[in-house]
Structures are given as structure tokens and as C-alpha cells.
C-alpha positions as CSV (number, residue, x, y, z in Angstrom):
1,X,17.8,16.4,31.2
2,X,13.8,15.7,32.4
3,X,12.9,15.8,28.9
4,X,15.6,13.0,27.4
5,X,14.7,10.7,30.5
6,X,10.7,11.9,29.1
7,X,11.9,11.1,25.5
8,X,13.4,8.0,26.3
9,X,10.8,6.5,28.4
10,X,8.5,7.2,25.8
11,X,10.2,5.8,23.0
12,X,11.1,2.8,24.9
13,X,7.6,2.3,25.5
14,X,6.3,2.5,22.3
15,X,9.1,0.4,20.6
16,X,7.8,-2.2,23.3
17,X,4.3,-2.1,22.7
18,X,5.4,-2.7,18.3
19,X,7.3,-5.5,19.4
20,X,4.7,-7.4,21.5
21,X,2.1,-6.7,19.0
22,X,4.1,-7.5,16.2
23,X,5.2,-11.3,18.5
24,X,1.5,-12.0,19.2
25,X,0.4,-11.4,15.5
26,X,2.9,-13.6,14.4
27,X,2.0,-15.9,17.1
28,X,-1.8,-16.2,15.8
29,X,-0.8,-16.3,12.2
30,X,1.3,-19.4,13.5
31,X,-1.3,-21.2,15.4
32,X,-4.0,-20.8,12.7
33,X,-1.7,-22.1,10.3
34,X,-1.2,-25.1,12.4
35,X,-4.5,-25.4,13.9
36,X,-5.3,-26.7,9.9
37,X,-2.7,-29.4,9.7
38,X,-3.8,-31.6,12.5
39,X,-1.4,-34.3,14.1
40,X,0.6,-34.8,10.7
41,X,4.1,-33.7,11.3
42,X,4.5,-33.2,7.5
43,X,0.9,-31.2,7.1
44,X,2.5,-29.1,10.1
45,X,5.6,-28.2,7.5
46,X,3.8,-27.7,5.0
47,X,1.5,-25.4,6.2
48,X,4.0,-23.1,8.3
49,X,6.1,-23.0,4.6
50,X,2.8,-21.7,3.2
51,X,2.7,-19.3,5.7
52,X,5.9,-18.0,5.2
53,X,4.8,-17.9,1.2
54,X,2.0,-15.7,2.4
55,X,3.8,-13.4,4.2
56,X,5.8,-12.9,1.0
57,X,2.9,-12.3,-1.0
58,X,1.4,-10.0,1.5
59,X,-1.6,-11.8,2.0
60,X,-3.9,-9.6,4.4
61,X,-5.2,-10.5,7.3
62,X,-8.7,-11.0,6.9
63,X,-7.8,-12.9,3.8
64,X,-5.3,-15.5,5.5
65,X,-7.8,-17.4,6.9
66,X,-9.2,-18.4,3.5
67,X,-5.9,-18.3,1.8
68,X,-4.7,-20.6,4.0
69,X,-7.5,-22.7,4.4
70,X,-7.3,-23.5,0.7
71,X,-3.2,-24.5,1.4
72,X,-4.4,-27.1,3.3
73,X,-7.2,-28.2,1.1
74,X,-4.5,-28.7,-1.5
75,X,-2.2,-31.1,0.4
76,X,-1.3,-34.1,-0.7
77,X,0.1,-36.7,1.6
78,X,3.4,-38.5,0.1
């Protein structure tokens, strides 16, 4: 029984510490992404759809920055 409660406690733990990381990465991906569109409500959309297209493509992390900083060059206000 000391070992399950061990085992449990441990698991629990770890599937914790994933899950925050996993919140605060997506967090920072979410900021930066919005950090580039300003005030503009529609920039803001846009950008957070190109981040979602990013995540799709598996854009890595030290290549988001640029990858998304080119998004946001390419916006065109309607």
C-alpha cells in the first residue's frame, strides 16, 4: 500500500508539472503573438489564427518568433 500512495503521488506530480508547463508555453506563444498586433482588434485575430496555423505546421520554437513576425508583416488592414 506505501508504494501505490508513493506511485500515485509521484505520478500526480509529474502529470502536474506537464500541465503547467505545457499552460505557460502556450501562454507565451499567446502573448508574443499578440504583443505584434498592437491595439487593432482584427490584427489581434489575425495573428492568434496564425498562431494556431503554426502550431499545425509545427513551427519550432526558436523559429516562431520570426515566423510570426513575418505574419504580421504581411497584414493587410480591410
Amino acid at each position: 500500500m506505501d508504494y501505490f500512495i508513493i506511485a500515485v503521488a509521484t505520478l500526480s506530480g509529474l502529470y502536474f508539472h506537464w500541465w503547467i508547463f505545457a499552460r505557460i508555453k502556450r501562454w507565451a506563444n499567446r502573448d508574443l503573438a499578440l504583443s505584434m498586433a498592437g491595439d487593432d482588434p482584427q490584427k489581434k485575430a489575425y495573428m492568434l489564427k496564425k498562431l494556431e496555423e503554426a502550431a499545425a505546421l509545427k513551427v519550432k520554437k526558436g523559429q516562431l518568433e520570426n515566423w510570426l513576425q513575418t505574419a504580421a508583416n504581411q497584414y493587410r488592414e480591410v
